[in-house]
C-alpha positions as protocol buffer text, in pm:
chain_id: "A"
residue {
  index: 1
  type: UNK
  ca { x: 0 y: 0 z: 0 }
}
residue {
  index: 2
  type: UNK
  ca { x: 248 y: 228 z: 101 }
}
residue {
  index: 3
  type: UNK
  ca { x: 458 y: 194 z: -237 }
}
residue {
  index: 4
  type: UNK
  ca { x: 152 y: 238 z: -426 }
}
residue {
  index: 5
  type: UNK
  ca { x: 118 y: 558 z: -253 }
}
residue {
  index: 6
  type: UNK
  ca { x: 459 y: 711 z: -329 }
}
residue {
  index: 7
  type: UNK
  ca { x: 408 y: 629 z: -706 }
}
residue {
  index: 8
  type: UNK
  ca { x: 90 y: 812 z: -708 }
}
residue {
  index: 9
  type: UNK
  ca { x: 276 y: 1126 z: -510 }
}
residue {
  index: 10
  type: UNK
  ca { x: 594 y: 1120 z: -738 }
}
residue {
  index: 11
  type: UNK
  ca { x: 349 y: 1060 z: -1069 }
}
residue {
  index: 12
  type: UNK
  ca { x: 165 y: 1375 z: -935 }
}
residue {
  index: 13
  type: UNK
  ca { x: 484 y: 1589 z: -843 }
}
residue {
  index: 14
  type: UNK
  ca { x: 632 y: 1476 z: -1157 }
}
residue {
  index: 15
  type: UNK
  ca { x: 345 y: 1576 z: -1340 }
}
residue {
  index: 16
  type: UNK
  ca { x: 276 y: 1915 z: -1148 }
}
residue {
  index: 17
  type: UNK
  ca { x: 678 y: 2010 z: -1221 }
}
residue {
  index: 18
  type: UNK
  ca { x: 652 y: 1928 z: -1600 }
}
residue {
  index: 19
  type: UNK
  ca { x: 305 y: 2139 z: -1614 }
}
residue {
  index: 20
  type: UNK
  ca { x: 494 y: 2447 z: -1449 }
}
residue {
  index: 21
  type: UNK
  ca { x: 748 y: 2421 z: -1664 }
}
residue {
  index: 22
  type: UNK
  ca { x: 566 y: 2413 z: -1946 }
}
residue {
  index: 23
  type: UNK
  ca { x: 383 y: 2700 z: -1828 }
}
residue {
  index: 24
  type: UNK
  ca { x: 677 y: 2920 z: -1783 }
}
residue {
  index: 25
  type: UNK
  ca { x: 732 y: 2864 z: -2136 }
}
residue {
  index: 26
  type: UNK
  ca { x: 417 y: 3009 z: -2189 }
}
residue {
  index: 27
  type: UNK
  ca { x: 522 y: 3263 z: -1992 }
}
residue {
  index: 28
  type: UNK
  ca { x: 826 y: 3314 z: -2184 }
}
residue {
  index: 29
  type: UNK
  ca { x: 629 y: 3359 z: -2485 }
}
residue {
  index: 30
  type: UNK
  ca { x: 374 y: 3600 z: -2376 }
}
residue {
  index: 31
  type: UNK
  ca { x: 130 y: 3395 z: -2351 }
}
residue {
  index: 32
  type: UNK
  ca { x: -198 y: 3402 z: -2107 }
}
residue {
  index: 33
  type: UNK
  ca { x: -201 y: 3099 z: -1881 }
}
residue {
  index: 34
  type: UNK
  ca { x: -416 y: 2865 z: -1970 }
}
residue {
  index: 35
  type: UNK
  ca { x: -563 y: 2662 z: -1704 }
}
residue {
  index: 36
  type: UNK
  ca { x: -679 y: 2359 z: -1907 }
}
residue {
  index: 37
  type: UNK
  ca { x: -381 y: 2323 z: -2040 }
}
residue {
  index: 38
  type: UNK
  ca { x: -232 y: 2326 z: -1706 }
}
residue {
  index: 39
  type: UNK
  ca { x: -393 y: 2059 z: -1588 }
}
residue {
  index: 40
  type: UNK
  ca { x: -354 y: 1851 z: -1954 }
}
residue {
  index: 41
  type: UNK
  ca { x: -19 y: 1854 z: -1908 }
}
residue {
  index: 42
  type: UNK
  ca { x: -67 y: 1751 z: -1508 }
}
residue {
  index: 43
  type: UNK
  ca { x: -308 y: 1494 z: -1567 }
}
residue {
  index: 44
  type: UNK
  ca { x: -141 y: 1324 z: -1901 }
}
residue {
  index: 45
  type: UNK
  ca { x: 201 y: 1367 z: -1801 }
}
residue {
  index: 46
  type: UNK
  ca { x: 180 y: 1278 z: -1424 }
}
residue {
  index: 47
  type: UNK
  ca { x: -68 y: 934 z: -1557 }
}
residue {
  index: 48
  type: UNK
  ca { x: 204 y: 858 z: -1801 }
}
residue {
  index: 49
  type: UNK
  ca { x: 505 y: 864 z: -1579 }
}
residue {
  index: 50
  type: UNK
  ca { x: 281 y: 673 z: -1329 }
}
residue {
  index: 51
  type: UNK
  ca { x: 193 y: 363 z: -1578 }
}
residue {
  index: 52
  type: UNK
  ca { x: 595 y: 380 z: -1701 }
}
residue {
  index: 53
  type: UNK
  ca { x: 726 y: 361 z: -1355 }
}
residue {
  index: 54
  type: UNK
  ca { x: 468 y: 112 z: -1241 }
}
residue {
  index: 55
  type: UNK
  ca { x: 561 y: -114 z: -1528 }
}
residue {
  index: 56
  type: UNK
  ca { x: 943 y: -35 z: -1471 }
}
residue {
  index: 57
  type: UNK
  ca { x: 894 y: -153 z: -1085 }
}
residue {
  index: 58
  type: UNK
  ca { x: 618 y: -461 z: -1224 }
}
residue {
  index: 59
  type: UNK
  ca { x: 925 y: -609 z: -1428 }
}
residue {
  index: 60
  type: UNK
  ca { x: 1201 y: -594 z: -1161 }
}
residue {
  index: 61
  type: UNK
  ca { x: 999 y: -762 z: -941 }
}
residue {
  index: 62
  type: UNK
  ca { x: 960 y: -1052 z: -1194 }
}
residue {
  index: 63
  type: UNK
  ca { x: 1325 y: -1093 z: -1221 }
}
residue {
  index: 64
  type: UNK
  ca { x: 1399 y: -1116 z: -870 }
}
């Protein structure tokens, strides 16, 4: 339970620090902020590092 946990908190971070990012380059480029974009890039990029590292820790469990 508890390392299910942390990959849903480090999938979120992960995803919250690429969003920022991305809106800074928004930013950059004079561009409003753009909420729902915001949270696209949260939501798509915090699920996708979540599945990649859950499949990542799924396979090295295998081979032990």
């Amino acid at each position: 339970m508890n390392n299910k946990r942390q990959l849903i908190i480090r999938s979120l971070t992960g995803g919250v620090v690429y969003a920022s990012l991305m809106a800074g380059w928004d930013y950059h480029n004079n561009l409003p902020f753009n909420l729902w974009k915001f949270l696209f890039y949260l939501l798509f990029f915090g699920a996708s590092l979540g599945f990649f590292e859950y499949r990542q820790s799924k396979r090295k469990t295998q081979d032990q």
